[in-house]
N, C-alpha and C positions, 0 to 999 in steps of 0.2 A: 531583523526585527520587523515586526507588523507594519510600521511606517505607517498608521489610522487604517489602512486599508483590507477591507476584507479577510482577504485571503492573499498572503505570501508564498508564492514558485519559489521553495527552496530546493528542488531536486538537482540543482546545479549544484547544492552547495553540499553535497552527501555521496556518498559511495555506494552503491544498492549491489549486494553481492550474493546471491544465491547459491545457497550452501549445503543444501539436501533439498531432495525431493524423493519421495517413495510415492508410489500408485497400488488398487490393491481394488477390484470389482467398479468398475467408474467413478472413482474418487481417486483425489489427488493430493496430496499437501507439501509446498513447496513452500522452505524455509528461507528466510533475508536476514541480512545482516544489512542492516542500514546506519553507514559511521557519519557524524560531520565532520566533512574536512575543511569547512572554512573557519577564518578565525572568529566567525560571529557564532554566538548560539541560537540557537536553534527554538523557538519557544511557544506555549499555549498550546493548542493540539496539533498534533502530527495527523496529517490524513494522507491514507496511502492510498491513490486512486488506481484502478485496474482498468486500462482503458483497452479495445479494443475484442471484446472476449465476445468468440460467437453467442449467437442467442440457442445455443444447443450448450453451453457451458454456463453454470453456475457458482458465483462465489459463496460460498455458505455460511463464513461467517463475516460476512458485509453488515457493516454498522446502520447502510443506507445505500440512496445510490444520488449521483449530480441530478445537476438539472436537464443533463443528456443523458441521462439513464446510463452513465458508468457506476458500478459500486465502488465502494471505499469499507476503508476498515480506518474508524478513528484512535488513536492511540494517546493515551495519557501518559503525557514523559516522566520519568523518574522527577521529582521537584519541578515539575514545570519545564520543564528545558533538558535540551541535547548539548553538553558542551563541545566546546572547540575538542576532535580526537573523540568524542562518546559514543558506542554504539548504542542502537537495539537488536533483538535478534524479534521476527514476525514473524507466522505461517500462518498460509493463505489458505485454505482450506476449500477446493474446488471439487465438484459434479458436474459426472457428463449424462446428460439426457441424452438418451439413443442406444449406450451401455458401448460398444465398442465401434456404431457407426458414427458416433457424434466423431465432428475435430478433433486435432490435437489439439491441446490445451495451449494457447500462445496467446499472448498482451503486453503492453508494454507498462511501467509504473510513472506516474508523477507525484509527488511530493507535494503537498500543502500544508504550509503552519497559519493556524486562523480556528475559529470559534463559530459556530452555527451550521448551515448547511451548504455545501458546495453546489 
């Protein structure tokens, strides 16, 4: 739970499982399954942050981005909450500027449950 503070690191407490991805002229859309496996739930907004993504890569449907300039995509959980066992399934929806010299497409996810902007 929130515990008054900000924003809650729950990426420990989730399963993050990538489950498709298809590519198709420099776009990319790579599918997640994000379950909670702890016995707590999960609660208020889910924000999924993409950290690490060249600045030749774009996430396109990013809600925003931190205050490090990673984006996110915020998610409104089913009632409010991930229960203990619940998944979602996300895609990320990414472009490469450059069309086939840009990067591969690599980052890593963290998980935020919290309200405003990261």
């Amino acid at each position: 739970r929130d515990e008054g503070l900000e924003f809650l690191d729950v990426t420990s407490q989730t399963l993050i499982e990538r489950i498709g991805s298809t590519s198709d002229n420099g776009r990319q859309w790579d599918k997640y399954r994000i379950t909670n496996r702890s016995s707590s739930v999960v609660d208020t907004h889910l924000l999924i942050i993409v950290r690490g993504l060249s600045n030749q890569i774009r996430l396109e449907n990013a809600s925003g981005t931190t205050r490090n300039g990673d984006p996110y995509i915020r998610v409104f959980l089913p009632n409010g909450v991930l229960q203990p066992g619940q998944n979602i399934v996300e895609t990320l929806n990414f472009s490469r500027q450059g069309g086939n010299h840009a990067p591969p497409v690599s980052f890593s996810l963290d998980l935020l449950s919290g309200q405003g902007n990261p």
